[in-house]
C-alpha positions as CSV (number, residue, x, y, z in Angstrom):
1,X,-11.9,17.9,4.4
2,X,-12.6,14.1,3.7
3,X,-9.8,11.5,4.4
4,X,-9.5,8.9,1.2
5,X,-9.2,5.5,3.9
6,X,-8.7,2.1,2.0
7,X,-8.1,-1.4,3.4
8,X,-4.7,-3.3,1.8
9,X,-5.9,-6.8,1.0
10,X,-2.5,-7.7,2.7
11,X,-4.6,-6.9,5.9
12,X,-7.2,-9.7,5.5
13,X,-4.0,-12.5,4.8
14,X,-5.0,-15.6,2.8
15,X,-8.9,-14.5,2.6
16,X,-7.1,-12.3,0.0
17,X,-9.5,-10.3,-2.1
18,X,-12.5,-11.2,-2.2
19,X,-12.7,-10.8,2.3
20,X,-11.6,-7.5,1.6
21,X,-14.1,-6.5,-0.5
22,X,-17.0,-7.9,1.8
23,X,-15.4,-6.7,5.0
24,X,-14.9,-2.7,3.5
25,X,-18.5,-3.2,2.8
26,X,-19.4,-4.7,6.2
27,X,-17.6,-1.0,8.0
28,X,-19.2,1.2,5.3
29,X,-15.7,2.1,4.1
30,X,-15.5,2.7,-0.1
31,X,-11.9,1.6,-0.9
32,X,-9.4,-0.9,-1.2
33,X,-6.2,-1.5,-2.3
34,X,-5.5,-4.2,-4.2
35,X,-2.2,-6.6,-4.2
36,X,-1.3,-7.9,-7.3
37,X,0.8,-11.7,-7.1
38,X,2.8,-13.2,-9.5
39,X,0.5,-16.0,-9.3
40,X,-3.3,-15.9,-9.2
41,X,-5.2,-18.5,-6.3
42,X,-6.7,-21.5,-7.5
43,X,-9.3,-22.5,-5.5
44,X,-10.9,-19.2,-5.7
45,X,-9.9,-17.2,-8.5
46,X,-11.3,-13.7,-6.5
47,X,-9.1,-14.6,-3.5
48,X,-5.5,-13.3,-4.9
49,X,-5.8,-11.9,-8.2
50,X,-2.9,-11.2,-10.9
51,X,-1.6,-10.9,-14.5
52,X,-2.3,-14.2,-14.9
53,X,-6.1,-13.9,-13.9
54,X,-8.5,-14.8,-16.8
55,X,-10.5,-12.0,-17.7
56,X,-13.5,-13.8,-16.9
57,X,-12.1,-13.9,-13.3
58,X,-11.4,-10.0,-13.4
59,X,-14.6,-9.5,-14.9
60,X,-16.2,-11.3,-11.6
61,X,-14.2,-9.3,-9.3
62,X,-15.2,-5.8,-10.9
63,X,-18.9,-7.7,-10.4
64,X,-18.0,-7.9,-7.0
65,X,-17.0,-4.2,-6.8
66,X,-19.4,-2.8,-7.9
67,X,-22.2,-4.9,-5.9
68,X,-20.9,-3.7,-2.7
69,X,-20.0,-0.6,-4.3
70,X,-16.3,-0.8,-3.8
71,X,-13.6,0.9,-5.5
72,X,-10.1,0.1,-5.6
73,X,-8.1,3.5,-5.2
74,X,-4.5,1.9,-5.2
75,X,-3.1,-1.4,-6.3
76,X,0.7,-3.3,-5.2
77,X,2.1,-4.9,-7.7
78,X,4.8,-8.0,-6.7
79,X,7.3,-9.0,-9.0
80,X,11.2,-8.9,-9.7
81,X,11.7,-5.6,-11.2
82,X,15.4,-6.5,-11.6
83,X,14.3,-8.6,-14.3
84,X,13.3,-7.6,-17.2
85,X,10.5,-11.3,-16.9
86,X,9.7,-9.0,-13.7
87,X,9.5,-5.5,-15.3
88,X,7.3,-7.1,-17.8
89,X,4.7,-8.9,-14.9
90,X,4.6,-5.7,-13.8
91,X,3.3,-3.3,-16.1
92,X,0.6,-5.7,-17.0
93,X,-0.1,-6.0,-13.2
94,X,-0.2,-1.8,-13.5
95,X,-2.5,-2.0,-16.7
96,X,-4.8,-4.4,-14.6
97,X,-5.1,-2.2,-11.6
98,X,-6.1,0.3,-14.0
99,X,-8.9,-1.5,-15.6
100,X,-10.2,-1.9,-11.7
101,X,-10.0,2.1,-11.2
102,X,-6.5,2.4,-9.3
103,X,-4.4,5.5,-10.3
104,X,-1.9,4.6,-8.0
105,X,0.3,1.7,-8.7
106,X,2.8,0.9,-5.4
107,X,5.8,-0.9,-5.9
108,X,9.1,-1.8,-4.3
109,X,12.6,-2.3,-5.1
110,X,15.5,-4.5,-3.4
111,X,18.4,-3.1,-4.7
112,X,20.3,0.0,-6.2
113,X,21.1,-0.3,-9.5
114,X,21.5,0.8,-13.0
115,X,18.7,-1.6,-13.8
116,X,16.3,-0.9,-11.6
117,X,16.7,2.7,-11.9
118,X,15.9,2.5,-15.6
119,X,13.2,-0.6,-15.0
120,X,11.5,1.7,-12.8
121,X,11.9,5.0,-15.1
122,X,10.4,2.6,-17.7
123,X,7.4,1.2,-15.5
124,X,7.0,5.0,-14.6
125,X,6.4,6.0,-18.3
126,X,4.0,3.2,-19.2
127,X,2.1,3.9,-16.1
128,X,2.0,8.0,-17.1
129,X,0.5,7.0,-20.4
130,X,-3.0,5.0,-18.8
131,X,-2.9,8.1,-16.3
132,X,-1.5,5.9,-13.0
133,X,1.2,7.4,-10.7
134,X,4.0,5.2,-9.5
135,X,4.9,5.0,-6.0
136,X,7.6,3.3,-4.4
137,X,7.4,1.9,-0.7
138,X,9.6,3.0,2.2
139,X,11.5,-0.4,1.8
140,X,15.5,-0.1,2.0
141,X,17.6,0.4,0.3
142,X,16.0,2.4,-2.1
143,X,14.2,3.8,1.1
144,X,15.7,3.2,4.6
145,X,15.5,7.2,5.4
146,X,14.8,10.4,4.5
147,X,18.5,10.6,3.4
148,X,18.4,7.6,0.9
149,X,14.6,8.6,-0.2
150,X,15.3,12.1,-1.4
151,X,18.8,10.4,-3.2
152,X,16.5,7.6,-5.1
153,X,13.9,10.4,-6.1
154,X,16.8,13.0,-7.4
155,X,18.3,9.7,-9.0
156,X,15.5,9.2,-11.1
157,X,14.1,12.6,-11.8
158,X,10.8,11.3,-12.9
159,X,7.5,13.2,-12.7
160,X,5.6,10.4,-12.5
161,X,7.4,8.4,-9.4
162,X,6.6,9.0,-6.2
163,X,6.7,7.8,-2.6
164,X,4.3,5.7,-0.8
165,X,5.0,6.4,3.1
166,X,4.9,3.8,5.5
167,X,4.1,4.3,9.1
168,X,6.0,1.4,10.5
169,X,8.7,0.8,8.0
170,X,11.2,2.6,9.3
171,X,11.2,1.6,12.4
172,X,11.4,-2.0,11.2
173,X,14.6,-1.3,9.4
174,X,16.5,0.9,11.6
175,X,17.6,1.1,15.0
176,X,17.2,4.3,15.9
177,X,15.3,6.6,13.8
178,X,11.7,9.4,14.0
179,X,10.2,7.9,11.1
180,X,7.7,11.1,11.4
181,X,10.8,13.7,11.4
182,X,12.0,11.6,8.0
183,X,8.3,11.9,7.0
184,X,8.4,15.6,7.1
185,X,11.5,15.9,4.6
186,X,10.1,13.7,2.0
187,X,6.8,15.3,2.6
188,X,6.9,16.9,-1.2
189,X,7.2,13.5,-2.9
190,X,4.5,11.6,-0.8
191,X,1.4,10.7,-2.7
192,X,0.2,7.2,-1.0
193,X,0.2,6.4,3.0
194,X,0.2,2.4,4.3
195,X,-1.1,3.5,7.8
196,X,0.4,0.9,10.5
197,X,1.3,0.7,13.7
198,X,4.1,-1.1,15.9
199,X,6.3,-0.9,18.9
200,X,8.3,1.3,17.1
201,X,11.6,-1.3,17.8
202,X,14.3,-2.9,15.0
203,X,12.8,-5.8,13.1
204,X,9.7,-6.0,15.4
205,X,6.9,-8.3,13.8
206,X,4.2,-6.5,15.6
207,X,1.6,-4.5,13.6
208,X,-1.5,-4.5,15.5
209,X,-4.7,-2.6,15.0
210,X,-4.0,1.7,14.3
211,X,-4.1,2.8,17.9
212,X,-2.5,-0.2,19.5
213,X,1.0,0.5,18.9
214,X,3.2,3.4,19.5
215,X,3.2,5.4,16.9
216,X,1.9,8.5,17.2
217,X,-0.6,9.1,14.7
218,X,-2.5,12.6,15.4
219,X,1.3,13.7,15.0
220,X,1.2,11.9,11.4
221,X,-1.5,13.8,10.1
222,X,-0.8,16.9,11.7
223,X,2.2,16.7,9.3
224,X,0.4,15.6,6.3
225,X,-2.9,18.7,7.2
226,X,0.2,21.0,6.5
227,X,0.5,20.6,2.8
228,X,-2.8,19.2,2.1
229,X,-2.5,15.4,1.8
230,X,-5.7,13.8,2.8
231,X,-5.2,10.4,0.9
232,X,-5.2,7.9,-0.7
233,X,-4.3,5.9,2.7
234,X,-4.5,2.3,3.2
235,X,-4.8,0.4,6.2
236,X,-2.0,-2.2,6.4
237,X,-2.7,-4.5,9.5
238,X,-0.4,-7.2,9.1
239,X,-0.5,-8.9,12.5
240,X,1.5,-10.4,15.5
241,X,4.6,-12.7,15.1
242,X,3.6,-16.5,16.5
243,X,-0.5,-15.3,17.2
244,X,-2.8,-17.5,16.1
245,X,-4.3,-16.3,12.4
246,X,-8.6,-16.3,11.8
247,X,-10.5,-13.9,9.5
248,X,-12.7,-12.6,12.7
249,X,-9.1,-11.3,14.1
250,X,-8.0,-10.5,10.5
251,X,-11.8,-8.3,10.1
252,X,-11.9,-7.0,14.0
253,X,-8.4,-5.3,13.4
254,X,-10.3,-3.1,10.7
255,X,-13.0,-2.3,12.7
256,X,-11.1,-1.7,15.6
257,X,-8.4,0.7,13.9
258,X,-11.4,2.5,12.1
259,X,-12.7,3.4,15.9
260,X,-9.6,4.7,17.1
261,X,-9.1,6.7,13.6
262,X,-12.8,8.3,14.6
263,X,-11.7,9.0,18.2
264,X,-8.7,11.2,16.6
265,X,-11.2,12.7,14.5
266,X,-9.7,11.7,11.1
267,X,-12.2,9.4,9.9
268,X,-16.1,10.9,10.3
């Protein structure tokens, strides 16, 4: 079996895209996922990409791709989706991610409503017609726990919304909790993995390299070898509270969490 291992372009910071691309390439890893921003950079157009790009800028970054021969396997799309303005960003930030190659399209929602219940059954059709699956992130309240995750996904009732699992989320937003014991009851709606580590303590800004934290990841895909989940992950290191940011910290993160994820014989 072959793990699907991408790099978040969250985990290279304000280098954004374009660092993620050349730093996959530098590890001999094959995929990224991409975050989409309600606003594209200026400076450097490749840096932080969104609806707003120009095509000639998207055109550059597929360029780009396909120099280093790098695929995007997921995107994150950031926008409002309480809003219909928001809804809207959205699906064109899911068609864009499409034109790169993603079929997974990773999104989150900050509250429980009527309205973002039907923006998201709405975002989940257009996304089913261009072939992308939606997945929502373990962010509360939508997803706080296994309890109010399997409650959203009978909610909605949608073939083509799912649940992208985050290693450390849970243990950001609750006190006590086995985020790998909540893992195991959503385990049927889990299509996309953000693999990160942490203390495993209440709104604890520490996400060092895999491997460096306590979370115990042979357990994690133990759990996931059961039904036959071997991707798409993404490696989402999103650093230290208060250390002091550089791309060589940003880059050695990724190399360092791609040794421990070969010690553990997940990655060959």
């Amino acid at each position: 079996m072959r793990r699907l291992i991408a790099v978040f372009t969250n985990t290279y910071g304000r280098w954004g895209a374009r660092q993620t691309v050349l730093g996959v390439a530098e590890l001999g890893l094959k995929h990224i996922e991409i975050g989409l921003q309600p606003e594209p950079s200026k400076d450097d157009p490749l840096v932080r990409l969104s609806d707003k790009s120009s095509p000639e800028s998207l055109q550059q970054f597929k360029a780009l791709l396909e120099e280093k021969d790098v695929r995007v396997s997921a995107a994150f799309g950031h926008a409002d989706i309480r809003t219909r303005e928001g809804l809207n960003k959205l699906i064109k930030q899911m068609e864009i991610a499409h034109s790169l190659g993603a079929r997974v399209f990773n999104v989150s929602a900050p509250e429980r409503t009527k309205t973002v219940y039907d923006h998201l059954l709405e975002l989940g059709e257009a996304a089913l017609f261009r072939g992308v699956l939606v997945c929502l992130e373990t962010h509360p309240p939508l997803f706080s726990s296994a309890d109010s995750g399997l409650q959203t996904m009978r909610d909605l009732k949608h073939s083509n919304i799912r649940i992208n699992f985050d290693t450390a989320n849970l243990y950001y937003y609750n006190e006590t909790i086995d985020a790998l014991a909540e893992l195991e009851r959503m385990l049927e709606y889990v299509r996309h993995v953000h693999l990160k580590d942490s203390r495993k303590k209440f709104e604890d800004w520490y996400f060092p390299a895999i491997g460096k934290g306590a979370i115990d990841f042979p357990r994690l895909f133990r759990i996931l070898d059961q039904v036959g989940f071997y991707g798409p992950f993404s490696l989402e290191l999103e650093g230290i509270k208060g250390e002091e940011d550089s791309l060589a910290l940003r880059h050695q993160r990724v190399a360092d969490s791609l040794a421990y994820l070969r010690d553990i014989g997940v990655v060959f």
